[in-house]
PyMOL Python script that loads the backbone (N, CA, C, O; Angstrom):
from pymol import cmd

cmd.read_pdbstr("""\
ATOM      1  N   UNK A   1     -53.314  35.475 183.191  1.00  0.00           N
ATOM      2  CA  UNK A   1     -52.981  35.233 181.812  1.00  0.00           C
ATOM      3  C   UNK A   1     -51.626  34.536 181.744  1.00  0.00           C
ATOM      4  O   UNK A   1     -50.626  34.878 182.376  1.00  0.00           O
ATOM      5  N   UNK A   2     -51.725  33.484 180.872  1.00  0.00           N
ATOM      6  CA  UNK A   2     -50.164  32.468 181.114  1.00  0.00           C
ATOM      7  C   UNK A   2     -49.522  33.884 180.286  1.00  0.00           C
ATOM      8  O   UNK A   2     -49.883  34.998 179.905  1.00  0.00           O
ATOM      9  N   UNK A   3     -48.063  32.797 180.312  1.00  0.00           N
ATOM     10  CA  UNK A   3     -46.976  34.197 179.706  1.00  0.00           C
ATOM     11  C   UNK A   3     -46.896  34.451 178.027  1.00  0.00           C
ATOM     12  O   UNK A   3     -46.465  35.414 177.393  1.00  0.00           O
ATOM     13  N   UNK A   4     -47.637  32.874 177.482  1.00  0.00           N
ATOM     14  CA  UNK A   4     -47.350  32.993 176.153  1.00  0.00           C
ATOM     15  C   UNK A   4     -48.451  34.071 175.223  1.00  0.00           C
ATOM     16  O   UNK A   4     -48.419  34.471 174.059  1.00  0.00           O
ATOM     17  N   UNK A   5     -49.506  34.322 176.495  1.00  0.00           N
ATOM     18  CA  UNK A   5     -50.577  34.949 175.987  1.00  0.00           C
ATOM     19  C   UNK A   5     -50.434  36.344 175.961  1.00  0.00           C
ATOM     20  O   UNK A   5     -51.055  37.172 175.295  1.00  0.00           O
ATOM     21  N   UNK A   6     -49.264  36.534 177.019  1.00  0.00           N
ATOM     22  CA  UNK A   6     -49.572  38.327 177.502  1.00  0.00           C
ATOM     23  C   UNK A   6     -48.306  38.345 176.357  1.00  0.00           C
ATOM     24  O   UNK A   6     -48.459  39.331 175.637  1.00  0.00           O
ATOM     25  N   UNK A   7     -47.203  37.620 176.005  1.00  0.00           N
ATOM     26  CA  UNK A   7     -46.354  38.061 174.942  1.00  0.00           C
ATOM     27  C   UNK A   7     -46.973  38.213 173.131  1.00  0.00           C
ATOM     28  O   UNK A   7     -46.559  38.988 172.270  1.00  0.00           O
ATOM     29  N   UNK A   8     -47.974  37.262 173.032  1.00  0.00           N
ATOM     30  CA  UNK A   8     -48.764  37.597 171.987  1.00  0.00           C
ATOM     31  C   UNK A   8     -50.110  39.232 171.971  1.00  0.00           C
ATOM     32  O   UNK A   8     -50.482  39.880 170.992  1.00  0.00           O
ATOM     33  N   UNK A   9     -50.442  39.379 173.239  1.00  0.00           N
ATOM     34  CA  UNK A   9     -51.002  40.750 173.508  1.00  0.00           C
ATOM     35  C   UNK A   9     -49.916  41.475 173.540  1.00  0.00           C
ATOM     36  O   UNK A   9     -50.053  42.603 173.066  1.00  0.00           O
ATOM     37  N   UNK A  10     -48.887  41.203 173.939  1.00  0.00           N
ATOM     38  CA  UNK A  10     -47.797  42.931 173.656  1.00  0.00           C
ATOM     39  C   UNK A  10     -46.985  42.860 172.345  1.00  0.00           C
ATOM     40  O   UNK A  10     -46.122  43.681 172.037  1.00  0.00           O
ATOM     41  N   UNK A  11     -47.443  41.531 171.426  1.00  0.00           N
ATOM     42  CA  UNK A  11     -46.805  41.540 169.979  1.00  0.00           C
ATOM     43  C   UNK A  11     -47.981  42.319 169.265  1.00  0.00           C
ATOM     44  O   UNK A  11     -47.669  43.200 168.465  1.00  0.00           O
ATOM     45  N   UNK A  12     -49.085  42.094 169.465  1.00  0.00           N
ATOM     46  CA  UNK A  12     -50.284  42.630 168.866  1.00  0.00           C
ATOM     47  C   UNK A  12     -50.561  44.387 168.877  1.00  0.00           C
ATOM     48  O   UNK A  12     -50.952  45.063 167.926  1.00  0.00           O
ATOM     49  N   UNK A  13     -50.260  44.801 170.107  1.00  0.00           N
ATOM     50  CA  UNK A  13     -50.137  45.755 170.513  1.00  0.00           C
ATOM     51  C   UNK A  13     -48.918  46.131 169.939  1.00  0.00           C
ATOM     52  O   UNK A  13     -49.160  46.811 168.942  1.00  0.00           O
ATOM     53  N   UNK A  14     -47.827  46.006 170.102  1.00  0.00           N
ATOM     54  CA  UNK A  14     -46.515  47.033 169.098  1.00  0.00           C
ATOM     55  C   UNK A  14     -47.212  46.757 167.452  1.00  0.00           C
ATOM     56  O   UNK A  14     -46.947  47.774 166.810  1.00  0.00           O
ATOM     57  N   UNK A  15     -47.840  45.956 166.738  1.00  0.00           N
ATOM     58  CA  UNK A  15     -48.167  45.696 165.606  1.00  0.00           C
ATOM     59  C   UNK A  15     -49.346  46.983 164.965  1.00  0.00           C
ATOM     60  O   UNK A  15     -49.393  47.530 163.863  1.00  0.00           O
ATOM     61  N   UNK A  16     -50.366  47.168 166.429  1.00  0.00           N
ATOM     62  CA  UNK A  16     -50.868  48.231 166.205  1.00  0.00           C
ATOM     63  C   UNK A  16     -50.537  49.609 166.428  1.00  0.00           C
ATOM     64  O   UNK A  16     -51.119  50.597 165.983  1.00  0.00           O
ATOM     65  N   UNK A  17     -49.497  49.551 167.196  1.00  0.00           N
ATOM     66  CA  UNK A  17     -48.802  51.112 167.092  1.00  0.00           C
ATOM     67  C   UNK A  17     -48.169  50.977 165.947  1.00  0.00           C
ATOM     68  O   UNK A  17     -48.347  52.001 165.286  1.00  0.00           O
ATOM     69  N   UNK A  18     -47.650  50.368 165.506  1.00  0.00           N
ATOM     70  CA  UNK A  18     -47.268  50.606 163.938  1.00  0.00           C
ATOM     71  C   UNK A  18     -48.050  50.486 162.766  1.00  0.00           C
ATOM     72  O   UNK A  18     -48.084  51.046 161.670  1.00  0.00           O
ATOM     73  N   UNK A  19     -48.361  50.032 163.052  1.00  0.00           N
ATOM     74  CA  UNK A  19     -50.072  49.939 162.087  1.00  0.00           C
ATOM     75  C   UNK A  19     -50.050  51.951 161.948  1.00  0.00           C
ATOM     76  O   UNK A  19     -49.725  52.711 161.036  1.00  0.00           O
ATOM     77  N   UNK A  20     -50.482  52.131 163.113  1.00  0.00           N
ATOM     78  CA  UNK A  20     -51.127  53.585 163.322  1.00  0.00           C
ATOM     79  C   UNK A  20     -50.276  54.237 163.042  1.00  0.00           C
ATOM     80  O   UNK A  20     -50.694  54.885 162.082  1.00  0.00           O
ATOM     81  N   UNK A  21     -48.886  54.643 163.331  1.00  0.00           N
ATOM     82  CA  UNK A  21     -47.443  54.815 162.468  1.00  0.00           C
ATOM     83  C   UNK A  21     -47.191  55.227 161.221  1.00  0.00           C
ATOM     84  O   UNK A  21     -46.708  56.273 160.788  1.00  0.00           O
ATOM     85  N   UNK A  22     -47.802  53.727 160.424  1.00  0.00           N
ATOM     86  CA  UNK A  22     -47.072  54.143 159.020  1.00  0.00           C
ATOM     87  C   UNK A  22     -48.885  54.721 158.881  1.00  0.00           C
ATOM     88  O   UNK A  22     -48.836  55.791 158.274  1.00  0.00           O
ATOM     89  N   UNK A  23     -49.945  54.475 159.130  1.00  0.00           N
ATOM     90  CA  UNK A  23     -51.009  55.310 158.529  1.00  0.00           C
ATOM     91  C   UNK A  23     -50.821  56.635 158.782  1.00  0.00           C
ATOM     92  O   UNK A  23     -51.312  57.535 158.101  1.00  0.00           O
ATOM     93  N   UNK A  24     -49.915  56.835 160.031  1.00  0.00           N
ATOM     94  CA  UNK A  24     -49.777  58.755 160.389  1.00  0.00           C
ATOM     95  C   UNK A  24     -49.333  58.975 159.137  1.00  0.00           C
ATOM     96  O   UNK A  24     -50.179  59.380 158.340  1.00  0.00           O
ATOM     97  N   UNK A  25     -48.095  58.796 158.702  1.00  0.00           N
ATOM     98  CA  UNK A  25     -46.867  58.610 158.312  1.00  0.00           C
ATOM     99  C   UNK A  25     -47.566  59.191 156.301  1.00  0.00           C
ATOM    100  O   UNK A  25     -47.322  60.147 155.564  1.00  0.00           O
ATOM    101  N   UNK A  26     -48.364  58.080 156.211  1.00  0.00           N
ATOM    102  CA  UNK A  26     -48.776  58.085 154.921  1.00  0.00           C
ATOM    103  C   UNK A  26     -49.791  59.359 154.893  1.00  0.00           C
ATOM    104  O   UNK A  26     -49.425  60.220 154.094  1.00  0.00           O
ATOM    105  N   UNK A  27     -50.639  59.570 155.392  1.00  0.00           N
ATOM    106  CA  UNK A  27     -51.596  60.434 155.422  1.00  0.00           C
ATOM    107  C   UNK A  27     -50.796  61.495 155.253  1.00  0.00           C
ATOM    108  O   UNK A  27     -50.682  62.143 154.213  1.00  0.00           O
ATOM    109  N   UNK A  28     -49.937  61.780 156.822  1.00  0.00           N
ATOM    110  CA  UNK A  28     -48.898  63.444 156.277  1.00  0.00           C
ATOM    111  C   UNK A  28     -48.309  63.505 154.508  1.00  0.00           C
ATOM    112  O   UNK A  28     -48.346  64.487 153.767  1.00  0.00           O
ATOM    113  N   UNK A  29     -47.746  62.009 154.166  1.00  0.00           N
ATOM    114  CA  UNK A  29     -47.338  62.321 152.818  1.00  0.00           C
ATOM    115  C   UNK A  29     -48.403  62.838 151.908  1.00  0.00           C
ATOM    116  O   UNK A  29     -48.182  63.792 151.163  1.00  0.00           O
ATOM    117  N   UNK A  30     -49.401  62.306 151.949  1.00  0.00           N
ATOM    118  CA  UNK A  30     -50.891  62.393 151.073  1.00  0.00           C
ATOM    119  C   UNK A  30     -51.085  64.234 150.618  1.00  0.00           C
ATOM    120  O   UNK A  30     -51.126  64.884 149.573  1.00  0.00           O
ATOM    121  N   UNK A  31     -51.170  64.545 152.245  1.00  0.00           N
ATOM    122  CA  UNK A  31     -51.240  66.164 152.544  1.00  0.00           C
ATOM    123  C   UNK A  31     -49.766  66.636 151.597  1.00  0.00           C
ATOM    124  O   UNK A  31     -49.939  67.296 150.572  1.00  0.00           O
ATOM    125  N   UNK A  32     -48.664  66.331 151.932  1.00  0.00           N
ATOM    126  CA  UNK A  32     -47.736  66.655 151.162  1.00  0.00           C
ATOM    127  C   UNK A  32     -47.697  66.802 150.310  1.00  0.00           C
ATOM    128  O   UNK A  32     -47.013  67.798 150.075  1.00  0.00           O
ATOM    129  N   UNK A  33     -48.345  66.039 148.895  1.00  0.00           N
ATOM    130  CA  UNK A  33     -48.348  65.480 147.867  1.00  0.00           C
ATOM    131  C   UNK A  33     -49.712  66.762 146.956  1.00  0.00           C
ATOM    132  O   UNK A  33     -49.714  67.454 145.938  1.00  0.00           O
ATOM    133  N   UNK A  34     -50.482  66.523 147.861  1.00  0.00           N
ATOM    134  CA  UNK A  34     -51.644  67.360 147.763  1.00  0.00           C
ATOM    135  C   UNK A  34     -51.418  68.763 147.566  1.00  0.00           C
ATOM    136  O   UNK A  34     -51.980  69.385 146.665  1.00  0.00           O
ATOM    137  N   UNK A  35     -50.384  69.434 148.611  1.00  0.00           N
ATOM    138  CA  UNK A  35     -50.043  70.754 148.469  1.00  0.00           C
ATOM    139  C   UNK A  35     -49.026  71.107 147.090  1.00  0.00           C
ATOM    140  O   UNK A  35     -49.187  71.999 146.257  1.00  0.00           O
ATOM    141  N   UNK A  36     -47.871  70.014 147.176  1.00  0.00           N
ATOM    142  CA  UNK A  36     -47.076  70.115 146.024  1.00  0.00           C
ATOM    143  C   UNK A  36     -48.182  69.999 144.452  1.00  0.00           C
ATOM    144  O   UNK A  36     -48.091  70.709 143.451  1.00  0.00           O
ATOM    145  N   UNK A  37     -49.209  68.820 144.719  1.00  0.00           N
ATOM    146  CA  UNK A  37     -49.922  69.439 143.755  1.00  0.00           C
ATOM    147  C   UNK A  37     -50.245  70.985 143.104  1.00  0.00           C
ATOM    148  O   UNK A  37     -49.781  71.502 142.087  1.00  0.00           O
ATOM    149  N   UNK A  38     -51.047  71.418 143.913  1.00  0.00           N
ATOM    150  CA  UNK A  38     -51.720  72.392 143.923  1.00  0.00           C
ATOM    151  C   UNK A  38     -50.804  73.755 143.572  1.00  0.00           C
ATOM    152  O   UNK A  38     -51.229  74.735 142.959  1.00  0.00           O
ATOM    153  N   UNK A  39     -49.421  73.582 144.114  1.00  0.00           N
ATOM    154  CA  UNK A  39     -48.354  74.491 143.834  1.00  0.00           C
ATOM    155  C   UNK A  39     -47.855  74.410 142.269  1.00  0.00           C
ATOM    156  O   UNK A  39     -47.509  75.402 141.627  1.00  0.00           O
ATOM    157  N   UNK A  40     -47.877  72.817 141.668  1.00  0.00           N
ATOM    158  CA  UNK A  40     -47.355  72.872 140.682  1.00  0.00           C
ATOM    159  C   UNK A  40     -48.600  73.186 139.432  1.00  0.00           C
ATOM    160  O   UNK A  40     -48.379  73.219 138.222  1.00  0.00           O
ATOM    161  N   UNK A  41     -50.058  73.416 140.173  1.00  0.00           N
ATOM    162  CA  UNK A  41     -51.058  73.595 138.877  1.00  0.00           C
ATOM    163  C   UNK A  41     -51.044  74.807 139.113  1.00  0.00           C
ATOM    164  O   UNK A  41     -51.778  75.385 138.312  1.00  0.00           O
ATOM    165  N   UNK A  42     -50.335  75.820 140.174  1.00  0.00           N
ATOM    166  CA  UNK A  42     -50.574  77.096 140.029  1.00  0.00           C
ATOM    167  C   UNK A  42     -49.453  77.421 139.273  1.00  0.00           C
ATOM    168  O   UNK A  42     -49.467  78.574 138.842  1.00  0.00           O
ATOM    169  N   UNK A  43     -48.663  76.867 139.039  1.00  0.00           N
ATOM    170  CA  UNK A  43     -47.190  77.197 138.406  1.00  0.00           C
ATOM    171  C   UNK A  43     -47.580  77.251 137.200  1.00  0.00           C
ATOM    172  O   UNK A  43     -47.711  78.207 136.435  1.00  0.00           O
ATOM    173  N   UNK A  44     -47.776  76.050 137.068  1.00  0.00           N
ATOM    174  CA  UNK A  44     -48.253  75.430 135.378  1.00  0.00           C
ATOM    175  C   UNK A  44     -49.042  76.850 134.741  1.00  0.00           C
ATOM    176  O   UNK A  44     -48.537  77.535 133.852  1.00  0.00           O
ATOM    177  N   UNK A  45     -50.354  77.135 135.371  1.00  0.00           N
ATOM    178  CA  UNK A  45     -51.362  78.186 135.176  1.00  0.00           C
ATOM    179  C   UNK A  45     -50.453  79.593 134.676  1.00  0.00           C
ATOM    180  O   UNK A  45     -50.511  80.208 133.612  1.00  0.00           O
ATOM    181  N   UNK A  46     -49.523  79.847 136.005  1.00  0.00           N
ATOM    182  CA  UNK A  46     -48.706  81.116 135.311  1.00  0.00           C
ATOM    183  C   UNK A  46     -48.190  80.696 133.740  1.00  0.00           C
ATOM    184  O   UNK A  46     -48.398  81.104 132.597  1.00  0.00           O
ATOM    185  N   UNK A  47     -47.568  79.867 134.248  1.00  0.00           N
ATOM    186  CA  UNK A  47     -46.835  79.428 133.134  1.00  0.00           C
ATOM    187  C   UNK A  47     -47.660  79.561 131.382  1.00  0.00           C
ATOM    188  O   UNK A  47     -47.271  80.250 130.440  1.00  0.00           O
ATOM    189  N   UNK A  48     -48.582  78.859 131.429  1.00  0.00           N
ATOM    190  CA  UNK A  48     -49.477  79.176 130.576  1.00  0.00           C
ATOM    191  C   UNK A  48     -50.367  80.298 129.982  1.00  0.00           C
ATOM    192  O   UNK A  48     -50.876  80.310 128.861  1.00  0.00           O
ATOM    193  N   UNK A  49     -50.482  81.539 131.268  1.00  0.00           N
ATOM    194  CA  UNK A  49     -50.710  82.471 130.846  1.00  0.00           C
ATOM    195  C   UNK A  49     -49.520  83.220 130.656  1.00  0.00           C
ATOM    196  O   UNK A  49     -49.876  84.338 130.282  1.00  0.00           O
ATOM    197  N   UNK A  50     -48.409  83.166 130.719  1.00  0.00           N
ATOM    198  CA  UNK A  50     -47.013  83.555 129.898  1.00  0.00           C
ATOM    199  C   UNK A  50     -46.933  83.255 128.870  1.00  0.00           C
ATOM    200  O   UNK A  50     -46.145  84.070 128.389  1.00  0.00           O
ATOM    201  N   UNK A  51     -47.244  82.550 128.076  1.00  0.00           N
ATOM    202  CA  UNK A  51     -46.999  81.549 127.018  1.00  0.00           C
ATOM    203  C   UNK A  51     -48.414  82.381 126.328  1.00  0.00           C
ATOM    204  O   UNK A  51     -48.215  83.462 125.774  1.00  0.00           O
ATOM    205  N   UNK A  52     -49.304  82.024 126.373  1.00  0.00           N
ATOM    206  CA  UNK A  52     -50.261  83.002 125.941  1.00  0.00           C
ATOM    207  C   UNK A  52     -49.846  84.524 125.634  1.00  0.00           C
ATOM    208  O   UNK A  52     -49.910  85.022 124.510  1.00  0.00           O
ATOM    209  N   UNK A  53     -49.425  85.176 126.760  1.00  0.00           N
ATOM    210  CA  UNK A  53     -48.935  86.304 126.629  1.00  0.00           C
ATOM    211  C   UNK A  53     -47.767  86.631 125.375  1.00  0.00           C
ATOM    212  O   UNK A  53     -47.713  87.588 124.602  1.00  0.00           O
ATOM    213  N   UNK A  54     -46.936  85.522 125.498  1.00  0.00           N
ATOM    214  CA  UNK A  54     -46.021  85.578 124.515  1.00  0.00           C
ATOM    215  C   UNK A  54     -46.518  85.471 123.126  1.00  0.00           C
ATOM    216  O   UNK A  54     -45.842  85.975 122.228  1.00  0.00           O
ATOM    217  N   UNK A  55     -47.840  84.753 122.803  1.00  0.00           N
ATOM    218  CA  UNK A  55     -48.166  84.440 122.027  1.00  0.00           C
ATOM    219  C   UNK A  55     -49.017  85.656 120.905  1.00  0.00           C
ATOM    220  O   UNK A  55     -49.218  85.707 119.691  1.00  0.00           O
ATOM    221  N   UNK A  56     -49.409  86.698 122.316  1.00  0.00           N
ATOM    222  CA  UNK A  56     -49.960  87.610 121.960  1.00  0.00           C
ATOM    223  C   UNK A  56     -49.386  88.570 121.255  1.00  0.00           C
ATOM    224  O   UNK A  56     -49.699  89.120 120.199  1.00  0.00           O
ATOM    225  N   UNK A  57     -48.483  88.695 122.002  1.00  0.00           N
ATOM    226  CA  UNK A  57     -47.318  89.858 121.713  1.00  0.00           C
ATOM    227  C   UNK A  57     -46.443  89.191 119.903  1.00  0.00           C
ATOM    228  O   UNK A  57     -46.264  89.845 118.876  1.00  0.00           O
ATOM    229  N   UNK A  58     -46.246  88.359 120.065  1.00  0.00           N
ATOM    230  CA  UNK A  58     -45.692  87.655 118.511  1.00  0.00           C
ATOM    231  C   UNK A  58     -46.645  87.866 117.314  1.00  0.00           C
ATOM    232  O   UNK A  58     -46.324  88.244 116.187  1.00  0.00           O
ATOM    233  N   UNK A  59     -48.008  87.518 117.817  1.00  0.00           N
ATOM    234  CA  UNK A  59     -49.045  87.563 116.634  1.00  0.00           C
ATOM    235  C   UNK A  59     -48.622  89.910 116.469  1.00  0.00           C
ATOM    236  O   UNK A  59     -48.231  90.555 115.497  1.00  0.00           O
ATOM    237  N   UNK A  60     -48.895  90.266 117.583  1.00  0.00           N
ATOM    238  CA  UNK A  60     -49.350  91.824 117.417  1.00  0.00           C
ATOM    239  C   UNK A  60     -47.712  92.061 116.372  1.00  0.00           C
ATOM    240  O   UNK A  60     -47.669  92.712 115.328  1.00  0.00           O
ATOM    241  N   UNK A  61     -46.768  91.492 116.883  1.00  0.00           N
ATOM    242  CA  UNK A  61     -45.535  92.212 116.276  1.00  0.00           C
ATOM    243  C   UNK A  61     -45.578  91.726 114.694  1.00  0.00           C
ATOM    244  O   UNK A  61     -45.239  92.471 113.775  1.00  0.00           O
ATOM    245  N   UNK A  62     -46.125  90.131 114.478  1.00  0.00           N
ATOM    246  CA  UNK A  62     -46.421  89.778 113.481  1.00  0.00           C
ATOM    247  C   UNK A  62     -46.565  90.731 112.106  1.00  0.00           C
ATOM    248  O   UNK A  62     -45.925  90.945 111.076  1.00  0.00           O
ATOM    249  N   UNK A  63     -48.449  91.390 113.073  1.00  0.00           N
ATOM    250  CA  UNK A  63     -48.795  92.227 111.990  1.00  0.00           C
ATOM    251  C   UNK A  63     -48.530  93.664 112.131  1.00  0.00           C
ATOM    252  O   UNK A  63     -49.447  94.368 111.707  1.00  0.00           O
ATOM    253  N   UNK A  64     -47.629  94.215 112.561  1.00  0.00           N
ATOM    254  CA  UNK A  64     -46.737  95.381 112.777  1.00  0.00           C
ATOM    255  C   UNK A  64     -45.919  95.098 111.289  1.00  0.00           C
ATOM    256  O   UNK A  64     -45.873  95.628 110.179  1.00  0.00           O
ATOM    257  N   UNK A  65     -45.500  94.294 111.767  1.00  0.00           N
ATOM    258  CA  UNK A  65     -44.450  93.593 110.571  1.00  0.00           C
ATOM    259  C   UNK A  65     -44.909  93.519 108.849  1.00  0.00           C
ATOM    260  O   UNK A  65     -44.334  93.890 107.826  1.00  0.00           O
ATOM    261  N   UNK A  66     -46.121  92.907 109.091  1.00  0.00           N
ATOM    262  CA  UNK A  66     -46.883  93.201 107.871  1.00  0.00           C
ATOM    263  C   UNK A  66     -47.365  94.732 107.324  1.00  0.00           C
ATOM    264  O   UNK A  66     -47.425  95.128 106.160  1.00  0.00           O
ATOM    265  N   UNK A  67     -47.653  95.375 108.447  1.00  0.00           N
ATOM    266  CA  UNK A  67     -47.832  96.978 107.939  1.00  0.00           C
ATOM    267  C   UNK A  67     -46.925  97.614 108.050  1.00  0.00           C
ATOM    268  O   UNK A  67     -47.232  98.785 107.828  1.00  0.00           O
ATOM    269  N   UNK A  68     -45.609  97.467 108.354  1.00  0.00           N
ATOM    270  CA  UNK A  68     -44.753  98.178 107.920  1.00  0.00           C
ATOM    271  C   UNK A  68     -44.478  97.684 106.702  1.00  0.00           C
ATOM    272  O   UNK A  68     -44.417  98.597 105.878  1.00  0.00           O
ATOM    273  N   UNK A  69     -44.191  96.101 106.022  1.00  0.00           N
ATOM    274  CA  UNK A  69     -43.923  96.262 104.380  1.00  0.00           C
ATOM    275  C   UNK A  69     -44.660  96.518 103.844  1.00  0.00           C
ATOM    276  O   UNK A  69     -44.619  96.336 102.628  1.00  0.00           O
ATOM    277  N   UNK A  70     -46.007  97.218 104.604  1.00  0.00           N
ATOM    278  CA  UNK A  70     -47.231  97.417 103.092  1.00  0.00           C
ATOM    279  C   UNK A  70     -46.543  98.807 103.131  1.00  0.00           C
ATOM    280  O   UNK A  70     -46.191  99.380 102.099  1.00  0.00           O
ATOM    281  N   UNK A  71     -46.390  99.258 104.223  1.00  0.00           N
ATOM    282  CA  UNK A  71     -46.045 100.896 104.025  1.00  0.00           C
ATOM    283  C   UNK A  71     -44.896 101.032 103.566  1.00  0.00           C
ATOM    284  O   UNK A  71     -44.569 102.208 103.406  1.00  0.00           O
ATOM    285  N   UNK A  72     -43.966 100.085 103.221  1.00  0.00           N
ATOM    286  CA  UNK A  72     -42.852 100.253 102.694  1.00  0.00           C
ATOM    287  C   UNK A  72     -42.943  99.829 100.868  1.00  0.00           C
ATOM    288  O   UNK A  72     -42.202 100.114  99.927  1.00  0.00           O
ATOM    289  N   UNK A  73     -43.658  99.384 100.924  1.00  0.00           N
ATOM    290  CA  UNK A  73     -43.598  99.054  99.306  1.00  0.00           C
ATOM    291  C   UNK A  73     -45.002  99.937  98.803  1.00  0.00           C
ATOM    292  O   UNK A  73     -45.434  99.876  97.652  1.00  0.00           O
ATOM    293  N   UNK A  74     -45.622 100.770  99.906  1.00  0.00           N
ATOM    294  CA  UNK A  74     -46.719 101.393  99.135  1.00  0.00           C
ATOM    295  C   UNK A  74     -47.975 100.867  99.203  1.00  0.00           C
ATOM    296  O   UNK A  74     -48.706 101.717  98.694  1.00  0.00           O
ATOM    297  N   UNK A  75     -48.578 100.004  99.527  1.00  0.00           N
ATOM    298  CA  UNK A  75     -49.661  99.122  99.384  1.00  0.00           C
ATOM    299  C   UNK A  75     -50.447  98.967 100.557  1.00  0.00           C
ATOM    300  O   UNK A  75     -49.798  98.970 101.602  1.00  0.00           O
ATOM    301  N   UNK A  76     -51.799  98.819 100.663  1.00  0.00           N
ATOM    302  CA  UNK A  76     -52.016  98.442 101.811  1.00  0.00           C
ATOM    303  C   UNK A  76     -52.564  97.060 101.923  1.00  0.00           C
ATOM    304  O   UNK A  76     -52.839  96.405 102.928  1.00  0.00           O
ATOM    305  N   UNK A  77     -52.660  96.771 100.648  1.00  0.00           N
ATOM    306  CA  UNK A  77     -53.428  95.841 100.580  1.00  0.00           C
ATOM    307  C   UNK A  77     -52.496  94.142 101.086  1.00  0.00           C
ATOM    308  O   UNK A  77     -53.017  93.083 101.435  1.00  0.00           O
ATOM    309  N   UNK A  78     -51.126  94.455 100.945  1.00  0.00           N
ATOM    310  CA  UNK A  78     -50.183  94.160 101.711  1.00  0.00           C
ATOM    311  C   UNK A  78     -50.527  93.586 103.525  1.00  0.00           C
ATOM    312  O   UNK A  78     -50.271  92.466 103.968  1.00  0.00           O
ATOM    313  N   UNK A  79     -51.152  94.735 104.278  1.00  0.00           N
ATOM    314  CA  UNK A  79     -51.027  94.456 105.706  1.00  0.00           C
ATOM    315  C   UNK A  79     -52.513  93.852 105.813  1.00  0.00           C
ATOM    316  O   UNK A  79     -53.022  93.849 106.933  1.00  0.00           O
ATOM    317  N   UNK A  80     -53.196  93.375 104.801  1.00  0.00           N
ATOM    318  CA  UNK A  80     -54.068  92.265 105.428  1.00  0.00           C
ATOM    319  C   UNK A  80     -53.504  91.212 105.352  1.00  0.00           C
ATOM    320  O   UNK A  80     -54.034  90.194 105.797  1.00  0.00           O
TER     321      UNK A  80
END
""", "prot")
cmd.dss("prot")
cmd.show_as("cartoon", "prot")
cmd.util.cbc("prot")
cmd.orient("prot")
């Protein structure tokens, strides 16, 4: 093989180790990306059933709130 040929086979060759490189490279990010997903829809999820929760607890104190002024002014017709 003349010399200009075997320097274009060992340019080709470093081209494909890097080739293969940044595809490692990207794939690990992919996986990365994937897990941080999955962490932030489980977050989110708490998050949302907090928020719910809170929501629950506000409505119940709500109508606490309402039956105590029916019972305070006498009425019940008040705490509907």
């Amino acid at each position: 093989m003349s010399e200009e040929l075997q320097e274009r086979a060992e340019a080709l060759r470093r081209m494909v180790e890097t080739r293969d490189i940044v595809i490692k490279d990207l794939e690990n990010e992919i996986k990365e990306v994937k897990t941080d997903r999955e962490y932030i829809r489980g977050w989110a999820a708490r998050c949302q059933n907090e928020l719910d929760h809170q929501s629950l607890l506000a409505d119940m104190a709500r109508m606490e709130i309402r039956e105590l002024k029916a019972m305070l002014h006498g009425t019940k017709e008040d705490a509907q």
